[in-house]
N, C-alpha and C positions, 0 to 999 in steps of 0.2 A: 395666741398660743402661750400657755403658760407652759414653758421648755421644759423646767425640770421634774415639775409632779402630774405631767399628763400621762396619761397611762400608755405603756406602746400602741395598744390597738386603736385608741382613740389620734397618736398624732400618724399614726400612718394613714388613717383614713383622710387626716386633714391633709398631711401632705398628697396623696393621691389626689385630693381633690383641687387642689394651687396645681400641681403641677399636668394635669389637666388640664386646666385653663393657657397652658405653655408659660408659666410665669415661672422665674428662676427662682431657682431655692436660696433661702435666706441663712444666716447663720443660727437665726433661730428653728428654724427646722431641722439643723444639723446636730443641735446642742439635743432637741428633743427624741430625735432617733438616736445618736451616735451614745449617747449614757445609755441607755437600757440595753441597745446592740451589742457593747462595748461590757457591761457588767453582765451579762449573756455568758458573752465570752470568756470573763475571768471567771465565772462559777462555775463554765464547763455547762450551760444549760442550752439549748438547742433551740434557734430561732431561725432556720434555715428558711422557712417560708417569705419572712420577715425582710430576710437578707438578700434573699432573692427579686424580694420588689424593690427596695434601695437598689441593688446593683441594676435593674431594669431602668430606675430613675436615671440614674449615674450615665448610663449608657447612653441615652437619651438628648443630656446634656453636661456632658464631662466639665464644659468649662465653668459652667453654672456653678456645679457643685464644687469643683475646686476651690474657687473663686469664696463661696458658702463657709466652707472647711477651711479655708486660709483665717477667714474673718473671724471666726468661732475659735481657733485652735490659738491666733495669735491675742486673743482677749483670756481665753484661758490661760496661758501662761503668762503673760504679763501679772496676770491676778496671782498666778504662784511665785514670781517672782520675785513681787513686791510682797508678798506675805513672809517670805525668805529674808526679808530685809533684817540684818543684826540687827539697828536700831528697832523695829517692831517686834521683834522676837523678846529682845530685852525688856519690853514694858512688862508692868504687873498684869493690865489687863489684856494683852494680847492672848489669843483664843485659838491658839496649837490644834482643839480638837478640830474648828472649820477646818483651817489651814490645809490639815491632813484629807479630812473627807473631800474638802475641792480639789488635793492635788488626785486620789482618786478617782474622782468622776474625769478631770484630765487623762488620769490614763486610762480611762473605759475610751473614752473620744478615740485618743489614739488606738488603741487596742482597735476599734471596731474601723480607723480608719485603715489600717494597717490589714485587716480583714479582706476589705473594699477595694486592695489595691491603690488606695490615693495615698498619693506621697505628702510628709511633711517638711518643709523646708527644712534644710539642716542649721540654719542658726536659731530657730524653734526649740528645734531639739536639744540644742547645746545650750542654751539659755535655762532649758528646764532639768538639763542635767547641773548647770554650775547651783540653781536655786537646790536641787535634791540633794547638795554637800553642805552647802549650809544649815538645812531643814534635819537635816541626818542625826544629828549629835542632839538633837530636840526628844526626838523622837525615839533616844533610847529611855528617856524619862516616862513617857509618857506612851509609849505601844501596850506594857502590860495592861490598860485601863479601853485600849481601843481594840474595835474588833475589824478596822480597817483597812489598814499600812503598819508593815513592821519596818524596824530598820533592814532589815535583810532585802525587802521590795525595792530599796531606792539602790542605786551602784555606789558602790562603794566611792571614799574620797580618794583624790589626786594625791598618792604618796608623794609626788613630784615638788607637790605645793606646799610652804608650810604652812600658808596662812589660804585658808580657803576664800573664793572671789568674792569680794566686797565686804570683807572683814576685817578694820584694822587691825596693825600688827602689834 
């Protein structure tokens, strides 16, 4: 399964057809429905048939898919994570434009896992909120040029902090 440029109708048939067989879903299966689901849902476009056989899957085998969606969600932020990193943000050739389009296809995942009813761990979340302060002040440079992520999409930074997490002082 090539996860990211299979087309929906093409991985739901695949998945339909693995999980059929009763074999657990993979994180590659989650990554290949959970972005298109997920960017569904942030355009406002209506894939209710769609979501309905996921949530039938789901049903099925909750732990499966958890277990799928843990593995997929905690590779996806790691990967924003580490793109958040100061030192890689500072280089010349570091590439803001990925960075940004992976963080959202990350929140399509969540968007559509959040849909689905499937929880994401909270130190997930809080790891990809601390990378979203760092990544923030980037992306006031560089949102007029993308038609992806604004800074206004990420939360705001921690007035609390003056040095945001893992940025020397």
């Amino acid at each position: 399964m090539n996860d990211v440029d299979t087309p929906l109708p093409a991985a739901l048939a695949e998945v339909e057809a693995w999980v059929a067989r009763r074999r657990a879903p993979t994180r590659h299966h989650v990554r290949a429905l959970f972005i298109p689901l997920g960017e569904a849902l942030l355009e406002g476009r209506d894939e209710a048939e769609a979501f309905a056989r996921v949530a039938t899957w789901i049903g099925r085998d909750p732990e499966g898919w958890n277990e799928a969606l843990k593995g997929e969600l905690t590779m996806a932020a790691t990967e924003h994570v580490r793109s958040a990193d100061p030192r890689w943000i500072a280089n010349p050739k570091y590439d803001l434009a990925y960075a940004v389009e992976a963080r959202h296809r990350l929140e399509a995942r969540l968007t559509c896992a959040e849909h689905l009813g499937l929880e994401v761990a909270d130190d997930v979340l809080e790891s990809i909120a601390r990378a979203d302060t760092v990544l923030a002040p980037q992306l006031d440079v560089l949102a007029p040029q993308l038609d992806v992520l604004a800074p206004s999409d990420l939360p705001a930074p921690d007035t609390d902090e003056a040095t945001p997490p893992g940025r020397p002082e």
